[in-house]
C-alpha positions as CSV (number, residue, x, y, z in Angstrom):
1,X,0.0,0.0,0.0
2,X,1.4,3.3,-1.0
3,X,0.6,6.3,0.8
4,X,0.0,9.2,-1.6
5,X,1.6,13.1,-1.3
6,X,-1.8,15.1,-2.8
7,X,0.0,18.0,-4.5
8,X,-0.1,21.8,-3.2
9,X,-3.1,22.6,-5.7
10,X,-5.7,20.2,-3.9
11,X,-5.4,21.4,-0.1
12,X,-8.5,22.9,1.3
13,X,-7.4,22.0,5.0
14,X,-10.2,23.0,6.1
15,X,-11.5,22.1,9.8
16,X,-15.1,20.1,10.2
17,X,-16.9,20.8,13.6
18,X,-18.1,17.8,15.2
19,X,-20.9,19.4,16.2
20,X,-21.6,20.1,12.8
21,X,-21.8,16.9,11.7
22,X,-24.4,15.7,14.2
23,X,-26.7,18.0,13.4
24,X,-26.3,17.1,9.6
25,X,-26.8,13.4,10.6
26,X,-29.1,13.7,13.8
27,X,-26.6,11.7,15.2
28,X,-27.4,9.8,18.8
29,X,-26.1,10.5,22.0
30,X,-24.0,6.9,21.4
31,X,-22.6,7.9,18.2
32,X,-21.8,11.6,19.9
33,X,-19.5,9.5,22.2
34,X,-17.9,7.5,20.3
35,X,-16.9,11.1,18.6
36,X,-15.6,12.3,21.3
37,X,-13.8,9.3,22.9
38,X,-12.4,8.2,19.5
39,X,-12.0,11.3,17.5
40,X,-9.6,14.4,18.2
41,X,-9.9,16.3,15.0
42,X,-11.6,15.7,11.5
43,X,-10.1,18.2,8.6
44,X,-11.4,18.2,5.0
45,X,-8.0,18.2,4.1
46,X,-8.0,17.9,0.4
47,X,-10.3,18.4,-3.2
48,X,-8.8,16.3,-6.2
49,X,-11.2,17.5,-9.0
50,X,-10.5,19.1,-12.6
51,X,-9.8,22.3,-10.7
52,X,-7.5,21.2,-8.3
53,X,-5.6,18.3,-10.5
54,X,-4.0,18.5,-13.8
55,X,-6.7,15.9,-14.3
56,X,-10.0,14.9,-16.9
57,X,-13.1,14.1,-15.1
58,X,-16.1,12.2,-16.4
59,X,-19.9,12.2,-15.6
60,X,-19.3,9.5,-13.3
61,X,-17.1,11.2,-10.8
62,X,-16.8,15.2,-10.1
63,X,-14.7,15.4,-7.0
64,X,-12.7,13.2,-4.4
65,X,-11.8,14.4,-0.6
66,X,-9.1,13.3,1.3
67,X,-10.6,13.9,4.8
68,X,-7.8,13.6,7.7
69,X,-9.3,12.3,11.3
70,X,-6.9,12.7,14.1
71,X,-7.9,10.0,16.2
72,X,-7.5,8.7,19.9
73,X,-7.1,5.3,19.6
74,X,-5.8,2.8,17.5
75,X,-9.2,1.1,17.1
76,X,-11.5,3.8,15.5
77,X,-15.3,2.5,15.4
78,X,-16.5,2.1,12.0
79,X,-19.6,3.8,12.8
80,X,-17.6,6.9,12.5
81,X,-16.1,6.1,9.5
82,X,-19.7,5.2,7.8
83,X,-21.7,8.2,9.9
84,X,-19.8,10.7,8.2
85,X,-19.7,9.2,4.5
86,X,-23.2,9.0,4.5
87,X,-23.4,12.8,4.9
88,X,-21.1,13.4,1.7
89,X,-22.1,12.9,-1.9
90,X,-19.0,12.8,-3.3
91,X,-16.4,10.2,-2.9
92,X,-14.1,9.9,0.3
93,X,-10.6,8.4,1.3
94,X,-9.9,8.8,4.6
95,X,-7.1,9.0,6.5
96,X,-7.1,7.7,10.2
97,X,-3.7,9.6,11.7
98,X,-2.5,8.1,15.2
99,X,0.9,7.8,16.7
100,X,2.7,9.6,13.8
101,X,1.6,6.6,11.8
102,X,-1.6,6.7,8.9
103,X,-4.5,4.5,8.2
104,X,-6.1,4.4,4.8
105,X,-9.8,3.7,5.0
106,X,-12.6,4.1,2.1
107,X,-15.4,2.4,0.7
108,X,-15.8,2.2,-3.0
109,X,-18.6,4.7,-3.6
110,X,-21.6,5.5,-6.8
111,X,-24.4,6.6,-7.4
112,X,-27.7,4.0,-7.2
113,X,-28.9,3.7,-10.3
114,X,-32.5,3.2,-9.4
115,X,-32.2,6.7,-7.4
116,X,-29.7,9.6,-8.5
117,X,-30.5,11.3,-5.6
118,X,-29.3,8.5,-3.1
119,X,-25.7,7.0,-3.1
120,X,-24.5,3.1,-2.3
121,X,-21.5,2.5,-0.1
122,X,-19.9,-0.6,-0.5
123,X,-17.7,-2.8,2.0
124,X,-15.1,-0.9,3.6
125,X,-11.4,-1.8,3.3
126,X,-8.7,0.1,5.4
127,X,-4.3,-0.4,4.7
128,X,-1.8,-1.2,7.1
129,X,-0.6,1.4,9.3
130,X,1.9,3.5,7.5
131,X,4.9,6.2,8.6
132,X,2.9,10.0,8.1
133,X,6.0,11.1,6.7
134,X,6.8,8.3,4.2
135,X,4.6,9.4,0.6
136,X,5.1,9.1,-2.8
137,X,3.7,11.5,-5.8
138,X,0.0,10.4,-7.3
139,X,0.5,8.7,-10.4
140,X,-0.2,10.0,-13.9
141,X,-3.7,8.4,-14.2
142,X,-5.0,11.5,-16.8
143,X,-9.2,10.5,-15.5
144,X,-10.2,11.2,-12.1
145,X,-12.4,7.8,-12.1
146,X,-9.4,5.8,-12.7
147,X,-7.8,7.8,-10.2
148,X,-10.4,7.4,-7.9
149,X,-10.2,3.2,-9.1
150,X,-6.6,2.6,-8.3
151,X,-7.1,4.1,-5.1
152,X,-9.8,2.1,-3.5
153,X,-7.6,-1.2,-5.7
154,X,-4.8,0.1,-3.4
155,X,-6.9,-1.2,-0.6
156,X,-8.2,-4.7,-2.1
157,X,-6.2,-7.3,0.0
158,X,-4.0,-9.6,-2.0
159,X,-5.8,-13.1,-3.5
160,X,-3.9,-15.8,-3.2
161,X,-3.8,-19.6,-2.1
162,X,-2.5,-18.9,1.2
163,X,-6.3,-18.5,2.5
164,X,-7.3,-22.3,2.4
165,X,-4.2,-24.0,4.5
166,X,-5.0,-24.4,7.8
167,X,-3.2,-21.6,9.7
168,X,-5.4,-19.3,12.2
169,X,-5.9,-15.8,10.8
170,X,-3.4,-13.3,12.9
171,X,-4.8,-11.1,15.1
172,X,-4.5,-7.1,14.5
173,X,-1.1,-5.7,15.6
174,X,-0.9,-1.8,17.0
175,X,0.0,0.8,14.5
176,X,3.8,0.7,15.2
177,X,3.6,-2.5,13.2
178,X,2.7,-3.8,10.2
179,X,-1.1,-5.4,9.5
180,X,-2.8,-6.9,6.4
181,X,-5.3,-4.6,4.6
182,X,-8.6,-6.1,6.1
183,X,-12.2,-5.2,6.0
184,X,-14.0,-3.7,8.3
185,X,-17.6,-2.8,7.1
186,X,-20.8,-5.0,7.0
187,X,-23.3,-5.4,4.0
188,X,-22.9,-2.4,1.3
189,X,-26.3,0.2,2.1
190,X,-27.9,2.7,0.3
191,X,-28.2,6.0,2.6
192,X,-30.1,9.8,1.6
193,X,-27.3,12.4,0.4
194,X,-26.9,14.6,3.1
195,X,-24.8,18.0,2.3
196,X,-21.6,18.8,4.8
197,X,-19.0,19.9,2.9
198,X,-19.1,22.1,-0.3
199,X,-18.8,19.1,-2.6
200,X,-21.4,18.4,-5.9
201,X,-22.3,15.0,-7.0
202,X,-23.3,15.4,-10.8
203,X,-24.0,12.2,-12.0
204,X,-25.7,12.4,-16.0
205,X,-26.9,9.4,-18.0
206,X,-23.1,8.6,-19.8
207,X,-20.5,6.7,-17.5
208,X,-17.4,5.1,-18.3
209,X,-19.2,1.7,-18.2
210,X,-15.6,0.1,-18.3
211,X,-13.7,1.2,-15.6
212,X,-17.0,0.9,-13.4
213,X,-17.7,-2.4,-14.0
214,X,-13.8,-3.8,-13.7
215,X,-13.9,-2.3,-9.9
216,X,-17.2,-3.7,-9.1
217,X,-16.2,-7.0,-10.6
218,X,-13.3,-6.9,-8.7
219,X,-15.2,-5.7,-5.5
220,X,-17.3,-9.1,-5.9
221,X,-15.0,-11.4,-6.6
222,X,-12.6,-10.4,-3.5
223,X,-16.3,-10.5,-1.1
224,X,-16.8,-13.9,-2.6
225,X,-13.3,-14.9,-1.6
226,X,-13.8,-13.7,1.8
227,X,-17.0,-15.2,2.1
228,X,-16.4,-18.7,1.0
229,X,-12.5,-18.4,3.3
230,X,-15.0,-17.6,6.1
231,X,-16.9,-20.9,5.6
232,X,-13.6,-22.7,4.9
233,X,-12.8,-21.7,9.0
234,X,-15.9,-22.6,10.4
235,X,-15.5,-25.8,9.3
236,X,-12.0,-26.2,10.0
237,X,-13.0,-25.3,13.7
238,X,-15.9,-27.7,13.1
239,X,-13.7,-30.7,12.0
240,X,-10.9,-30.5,14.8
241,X,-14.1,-30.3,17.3
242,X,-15.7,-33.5,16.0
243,X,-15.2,-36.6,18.5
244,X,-16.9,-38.8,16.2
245,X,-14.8,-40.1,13.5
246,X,-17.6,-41.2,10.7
247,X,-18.8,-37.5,11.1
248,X,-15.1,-36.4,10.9
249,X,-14.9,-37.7,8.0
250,X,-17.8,-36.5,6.2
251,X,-17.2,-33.1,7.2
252,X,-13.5,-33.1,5.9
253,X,-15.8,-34.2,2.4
254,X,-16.9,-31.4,2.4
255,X,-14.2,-29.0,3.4
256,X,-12.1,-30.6,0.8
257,X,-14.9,-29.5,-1.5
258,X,-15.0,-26.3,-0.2
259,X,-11.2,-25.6,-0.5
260,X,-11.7,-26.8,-4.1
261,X,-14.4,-23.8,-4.9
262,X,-12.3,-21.2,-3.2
263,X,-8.8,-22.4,-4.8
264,X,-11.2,-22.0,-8.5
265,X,-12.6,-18.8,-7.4
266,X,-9.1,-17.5,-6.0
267,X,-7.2,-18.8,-9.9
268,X,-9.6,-16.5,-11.5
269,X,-7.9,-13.2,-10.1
270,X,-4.9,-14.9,-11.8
């Protein structure tokens, strides 16, 4: 994962009130204290756009911000994350900064296409924890969709075979180490655009039909992955629990078969 330098042209670094954004969101006196335990400062911190980037944009995408949340603890509740996407139209990469060390988090983001006026968030996917001062130039991607692509790609975890051997998934580490990118939302939801900051969603009838469907495609094949790898575990745990041999057995039928489906499904990335 590569942590990006936004050039001098995009900074707004602009400050977002907490308070403000419960009163956008009506949010609930749990969520309000999960702000304030978890959150030190939230800052609007960048606009990449045609204005800001020496950069083409499309009907499909207008804007991205790079929102910058100062956090005080490692383990930032999603909720937050989520609570304050919901209230922007445009698309949003976040970065979690604790300990001199950075968090990438975003959700690939559209338009529903049943409802212009409402937007779908998918799963969220954050990055290891990375040194604040350690960034590299954007690349020359000349569309701000493809732009926008390779960065929520940046946060896809790698497919490969290691999933189905029989190893226990490691546990997080703290952000002075190294951890796998990892998901960390629940079931993609559809949510009423809500207005915070000065951003315009302008979706129109063309789209780069393309580039949208290669990031969804790949958004569902690495959900199926991590769906069928989930199964695969369960029944690992279920197999080493069994007392009964003839039942042993049949189970390790069928986790063979399962391992079979995963390691067809995983091939097909490659």
């Amino acid at each position: 994962m590569i942590l990006y330098q936004y050039p001098q042209s995009a900074i707004v670094d602009r400050p977002i009130p907490k308070k403000k954004l419960y009163e956008q969101g009506a949010a609930n006196s749990k969520l309000k204290q999960k702000f304030i335990d978890e959150v030190a400062k939230i800052t609007w911190a960048y606009k990449l756009s045609a204005g800001t980037l020496n950069i083409q944009t499309d009907t499909l995408f207008q804007e991205v911000q790079i929102f910058r949340i100062v956090a005080r603890t490692a383990d930032i509740d999603t909720k937050i994350i989520k609570y304050i996407d919901k209230l922007i139209p445009t698309p949003v990469i976040f970065e979690v900064v604790y300990n001199d060390k950075v968090q990438v988090v975003a959700t690939y983001k559209r338009v529903s296409q049943a409802d212009k006026s409402k937007i779908v968030l998918n799963k969220y996917y954050s990055s290891e924890w990375l040194a604040s001062d350690q960034r590299e130039p954007l690349p020359l991607i000349l569309n701000l969709t493809d732009l926008y692509t390779h960065l929520i790609e940046q946060l896809l975890p790698n497919i490969t075979n290691d999933v189905v051997t029989d190893q226990p998934a490691k546990t997080p580490k703290p952000p002075s180490q190294h951890i796998q990118p990892k998901a960390i939302g629940g079931n993609a939801l559809s949510t009423e655009v809500s207005i915070v900051a000065k951003a315009e969603l302008k979706p129109t009838a063309t789209v780069s039909i393309s580039t949208t469907t290669s990031i969804e495609d790949k958004l569902k094949h690495v959900q199926q992955v991590e769906s069928l790898t989930k199964q695969v575990e369960q029944l690992q745990k279920k197999v080493k629990k069994e007392p009964q041999f003839n039942r042993k057995v049949e189970l390790n039928m069928r986790l063979h078969k399962l391992k079979e489906q995963l390691n067809q499904l995983i091939n097909k990335a490659h």
